[in-house]
LOKOL-968433 format. One record per residue (C-alpha): residue number from 1; x, y, z; residue in one letter. Coordinates in Angstrom, 3 decimals. Example, Ala and Ser with C-alpha at 12.3 -4.5 7.8 and 13.67 -1.06 7.14 Angstrom:
residues 2
<pos->1&X->12.300&Y->-4.500&Z->7.800&code->a> $
<pos->2&X->13.670&Y->-1.060&Z->7.140&code->s> $
This chain:
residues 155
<pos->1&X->56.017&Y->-2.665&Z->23.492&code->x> $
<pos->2&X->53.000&Y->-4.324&Z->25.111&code->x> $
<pos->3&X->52.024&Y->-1.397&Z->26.778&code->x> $
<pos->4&X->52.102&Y->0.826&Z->24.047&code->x> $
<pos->5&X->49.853&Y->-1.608&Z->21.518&code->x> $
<pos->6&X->47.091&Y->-2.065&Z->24.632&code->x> $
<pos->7&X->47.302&Y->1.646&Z->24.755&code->x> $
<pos->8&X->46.435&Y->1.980&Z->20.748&code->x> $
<pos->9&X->43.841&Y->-1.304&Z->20.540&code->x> $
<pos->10&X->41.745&Y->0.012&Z->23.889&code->x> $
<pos->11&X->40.435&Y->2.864&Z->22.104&code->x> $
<pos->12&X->40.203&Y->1.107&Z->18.591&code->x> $
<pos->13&X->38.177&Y->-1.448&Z->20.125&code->x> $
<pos->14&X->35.967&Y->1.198&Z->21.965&code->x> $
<pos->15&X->35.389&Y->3.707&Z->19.170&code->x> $
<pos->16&X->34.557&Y->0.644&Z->16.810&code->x> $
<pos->17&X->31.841&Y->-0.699&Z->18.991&code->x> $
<pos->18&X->30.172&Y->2.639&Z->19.722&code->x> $
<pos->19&X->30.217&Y->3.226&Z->15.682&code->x> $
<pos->20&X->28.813&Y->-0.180&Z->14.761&code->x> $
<pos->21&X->27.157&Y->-0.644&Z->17.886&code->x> $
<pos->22&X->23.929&Y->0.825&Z->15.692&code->x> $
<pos->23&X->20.348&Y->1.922&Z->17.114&code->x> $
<pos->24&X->17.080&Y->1.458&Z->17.435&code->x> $
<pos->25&X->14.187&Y->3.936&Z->16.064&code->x> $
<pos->26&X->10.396&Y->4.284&Z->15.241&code->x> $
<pos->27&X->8.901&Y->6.187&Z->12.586&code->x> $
<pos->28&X->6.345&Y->6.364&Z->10.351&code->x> $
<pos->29&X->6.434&Y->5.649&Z->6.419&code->x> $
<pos->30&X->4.187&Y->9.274&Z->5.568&code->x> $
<pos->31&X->2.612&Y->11.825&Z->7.549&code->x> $
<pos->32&X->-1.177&Y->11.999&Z->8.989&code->x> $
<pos->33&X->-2.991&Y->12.680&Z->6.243&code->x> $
<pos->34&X->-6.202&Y->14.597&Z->6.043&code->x> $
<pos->35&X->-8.280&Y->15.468&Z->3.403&code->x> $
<pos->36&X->-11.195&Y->16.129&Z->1.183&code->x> $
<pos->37&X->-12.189&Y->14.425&Z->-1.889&code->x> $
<pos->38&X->-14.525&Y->16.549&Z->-4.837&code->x> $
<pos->39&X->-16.003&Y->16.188&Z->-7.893&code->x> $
<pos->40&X->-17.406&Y->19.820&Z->-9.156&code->x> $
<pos->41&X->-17.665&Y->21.032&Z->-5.887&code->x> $
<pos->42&X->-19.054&Y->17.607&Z->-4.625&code->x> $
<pos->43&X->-18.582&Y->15.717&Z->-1.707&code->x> $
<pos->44&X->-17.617&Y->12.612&Z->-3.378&code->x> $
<pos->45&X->-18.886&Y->9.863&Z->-0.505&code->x> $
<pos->46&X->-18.063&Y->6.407&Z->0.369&code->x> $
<pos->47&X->-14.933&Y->6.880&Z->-2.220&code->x> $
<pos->48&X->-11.969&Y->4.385&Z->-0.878&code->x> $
<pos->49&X->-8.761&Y->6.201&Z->-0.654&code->x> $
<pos->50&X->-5.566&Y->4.133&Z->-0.649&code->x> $
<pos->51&X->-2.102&Y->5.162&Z->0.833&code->x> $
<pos->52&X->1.016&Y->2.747&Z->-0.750&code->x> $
<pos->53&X->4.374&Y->2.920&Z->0.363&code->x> $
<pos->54&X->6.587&Y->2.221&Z->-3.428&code->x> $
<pos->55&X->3.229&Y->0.577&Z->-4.675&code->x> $
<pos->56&X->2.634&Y->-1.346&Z->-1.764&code->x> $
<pos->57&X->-0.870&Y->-0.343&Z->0.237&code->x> $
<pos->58&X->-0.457&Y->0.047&Z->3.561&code->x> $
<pos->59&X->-3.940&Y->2.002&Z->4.754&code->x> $
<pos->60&X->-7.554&Y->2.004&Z->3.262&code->x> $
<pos->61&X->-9.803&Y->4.553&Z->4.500&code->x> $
<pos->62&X->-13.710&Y->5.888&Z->2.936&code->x> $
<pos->63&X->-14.696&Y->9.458&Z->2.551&code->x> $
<pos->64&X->-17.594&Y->10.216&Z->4.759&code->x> $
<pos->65&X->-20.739&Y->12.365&Z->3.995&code->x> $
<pos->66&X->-18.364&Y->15.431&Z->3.379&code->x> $
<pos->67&X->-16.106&Y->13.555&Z->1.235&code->x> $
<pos->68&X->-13.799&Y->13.996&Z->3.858&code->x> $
<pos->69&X->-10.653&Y->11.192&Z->5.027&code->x> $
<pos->70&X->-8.056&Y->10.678&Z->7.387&code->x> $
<pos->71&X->-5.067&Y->8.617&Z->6.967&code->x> $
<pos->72&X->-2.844&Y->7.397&Z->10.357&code->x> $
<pos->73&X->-0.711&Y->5.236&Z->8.824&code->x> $
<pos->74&X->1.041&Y->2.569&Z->11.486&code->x> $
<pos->75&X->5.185&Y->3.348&Z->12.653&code->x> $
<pos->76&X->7.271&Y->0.871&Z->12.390&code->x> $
<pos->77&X->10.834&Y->0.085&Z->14.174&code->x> $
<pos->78&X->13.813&Y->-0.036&Z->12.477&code->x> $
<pos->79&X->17.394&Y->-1.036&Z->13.420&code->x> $
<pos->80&X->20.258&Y->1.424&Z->12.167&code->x> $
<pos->81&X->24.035&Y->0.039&Z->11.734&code->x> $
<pos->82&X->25.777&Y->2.855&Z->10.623&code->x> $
<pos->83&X->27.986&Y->0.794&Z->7.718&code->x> $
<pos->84&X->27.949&Y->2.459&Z->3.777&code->x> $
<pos->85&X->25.648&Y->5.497&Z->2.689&code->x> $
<pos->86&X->23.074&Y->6.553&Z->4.517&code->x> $
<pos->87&X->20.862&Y->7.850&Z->2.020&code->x> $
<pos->88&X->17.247&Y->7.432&Z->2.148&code->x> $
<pos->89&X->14.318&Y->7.186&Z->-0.152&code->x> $
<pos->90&X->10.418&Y->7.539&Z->0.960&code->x> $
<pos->91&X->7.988&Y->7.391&Z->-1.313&code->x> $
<pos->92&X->4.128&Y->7.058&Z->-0.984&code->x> $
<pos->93&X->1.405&Y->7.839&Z->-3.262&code->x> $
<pos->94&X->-2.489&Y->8.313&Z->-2.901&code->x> $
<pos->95&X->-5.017&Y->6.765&Z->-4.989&code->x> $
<pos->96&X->-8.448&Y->6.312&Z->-5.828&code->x> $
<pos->97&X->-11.066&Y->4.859&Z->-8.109&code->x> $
<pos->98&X->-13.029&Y->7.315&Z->-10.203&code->x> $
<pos->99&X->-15.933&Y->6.641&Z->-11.594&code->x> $
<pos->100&X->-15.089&Y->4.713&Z->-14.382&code->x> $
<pos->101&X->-13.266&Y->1.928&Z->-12.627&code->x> $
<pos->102&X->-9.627&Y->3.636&Z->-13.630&code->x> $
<pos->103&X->-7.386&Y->3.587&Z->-10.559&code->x> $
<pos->104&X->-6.245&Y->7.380&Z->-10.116&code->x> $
<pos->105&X->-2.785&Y->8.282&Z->-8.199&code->x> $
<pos->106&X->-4.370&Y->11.846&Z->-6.724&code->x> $
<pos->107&X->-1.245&Y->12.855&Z->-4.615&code->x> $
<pos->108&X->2.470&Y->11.663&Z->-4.529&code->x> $
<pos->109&X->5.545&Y->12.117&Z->-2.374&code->x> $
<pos->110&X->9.431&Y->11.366&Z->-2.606&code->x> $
<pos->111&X->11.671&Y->12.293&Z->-0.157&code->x> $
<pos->112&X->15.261&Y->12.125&Z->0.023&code->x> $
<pos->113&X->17.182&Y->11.993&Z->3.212&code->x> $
<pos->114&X->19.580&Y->10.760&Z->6.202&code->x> $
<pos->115&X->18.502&Y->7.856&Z->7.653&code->x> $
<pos->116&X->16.209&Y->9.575&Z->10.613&code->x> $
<pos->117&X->14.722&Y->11.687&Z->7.828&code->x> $
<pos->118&X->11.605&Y->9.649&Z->7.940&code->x> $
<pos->119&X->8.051&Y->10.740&Z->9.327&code->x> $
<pos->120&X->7.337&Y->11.476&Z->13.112&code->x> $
<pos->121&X->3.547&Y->10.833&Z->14.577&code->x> $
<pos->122&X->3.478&Y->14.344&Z->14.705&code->x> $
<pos->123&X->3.818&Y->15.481&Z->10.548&code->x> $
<pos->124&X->0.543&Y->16.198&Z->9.132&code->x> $
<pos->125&X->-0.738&Y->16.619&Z->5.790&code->x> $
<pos->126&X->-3.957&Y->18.449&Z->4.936&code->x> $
<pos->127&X->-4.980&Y->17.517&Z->1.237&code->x> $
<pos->128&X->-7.618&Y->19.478&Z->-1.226&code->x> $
<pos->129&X->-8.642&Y->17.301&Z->-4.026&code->x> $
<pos->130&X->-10.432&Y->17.954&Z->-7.171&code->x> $
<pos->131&X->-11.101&Y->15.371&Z->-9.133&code->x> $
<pos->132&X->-12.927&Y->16.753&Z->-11.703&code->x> $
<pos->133&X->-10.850&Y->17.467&Z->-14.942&code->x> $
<pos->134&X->-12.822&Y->20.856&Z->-15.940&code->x> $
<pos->135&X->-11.954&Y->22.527&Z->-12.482&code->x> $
<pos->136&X->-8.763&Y->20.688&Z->-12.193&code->x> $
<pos->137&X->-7.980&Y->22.994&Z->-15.390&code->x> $
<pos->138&X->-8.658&Y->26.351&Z->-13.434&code->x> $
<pos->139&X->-6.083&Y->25.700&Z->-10.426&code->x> $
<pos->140&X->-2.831&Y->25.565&Z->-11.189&code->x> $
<pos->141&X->-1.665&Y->22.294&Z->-9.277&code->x> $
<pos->142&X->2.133&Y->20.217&Z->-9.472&code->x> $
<pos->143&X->1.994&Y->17.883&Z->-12.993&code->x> $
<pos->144&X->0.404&Y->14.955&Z->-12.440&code->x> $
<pos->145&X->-1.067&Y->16.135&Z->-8.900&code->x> $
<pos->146&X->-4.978&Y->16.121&Z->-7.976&code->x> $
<pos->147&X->-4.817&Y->17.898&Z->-4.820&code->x> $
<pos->148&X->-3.492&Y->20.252&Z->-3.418&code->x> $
<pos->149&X->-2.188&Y->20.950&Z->0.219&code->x> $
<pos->150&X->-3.300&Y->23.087&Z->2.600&code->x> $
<pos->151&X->-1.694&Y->24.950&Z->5.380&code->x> $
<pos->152&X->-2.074&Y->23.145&Z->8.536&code->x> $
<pos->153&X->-2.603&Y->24.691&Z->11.899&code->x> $
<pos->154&X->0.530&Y->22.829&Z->14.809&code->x> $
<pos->155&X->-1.139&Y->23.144&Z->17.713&code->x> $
């Protein structure tokens, strides 16, 4: 009877440690994000752009003299134990200050997924933004959105 149980709990023992055994993995919380920033067909320079991860900043970058920006934001490690759903929620949002002093959320992203369904250091982004109202009115842009994205060359 021995046998038979060591037979049964060897396997148990080895599929359980391989499925809880978990992982290791890097990725980033949004893609590489590049863009330009207008105002009536202005460069709009020295403007601070903001990326936040659910409302939480994690990169600051300024326009330059084109009102262009790049955003790299930083990977991070996680651990994986694969216990429960997997189901998994990214969110980040850009922002700016206009003008007036009002803080402005110009682009937003949620993404639902598996738990690897995050960013790799190879997704890019390439943003056009408009931040005038009066030619924001001529483009027809997601609610709520301020730019718009552009193809983007893989090379």
């Amino acid at each position: 009877m021995s046998v038979a149980i060591f037979r049964i709990t060897n396997p148990v023992i080895f599929a359980l440690t391989f499925l809880l055994s978990g992982c290791v993995y890097h990725d980033y919380p949004a893609p590489r994000i590049e863009g330009i920033l207008m105002n009536r067909d202005e460069p709009l320079i020295g403007v601070t752009v903001s990326l936040a991860e659910f409302d939480q900043q994690i990169a600051s970058v300024q326009t330059d003299s084109n009102g262009h920006f790049t955003i790299e934001p930083q990977g991070n490690w996680h651990i994986f134990i694969p216990v429960g759903p997997q189901d998994r929620l990214s969110s980040w949002t850009l922002t700016t200050i206009n003008r007036q002093g009002t803080k402005l959320n110009i682009y937003t992203s949620h993404r639902l997924g598996g738990i690897f369904s995050g960013y790799s250091g190879n997704d890019r982004l390439k943003l056009f933004c408009e931040l005038s109202p009066v030619d924001r009115k001529n483009r027809s842009l997601e609610s709520g959105q301020l730019c718009e994205s552009i193809p983007v060359n893989q090379s």
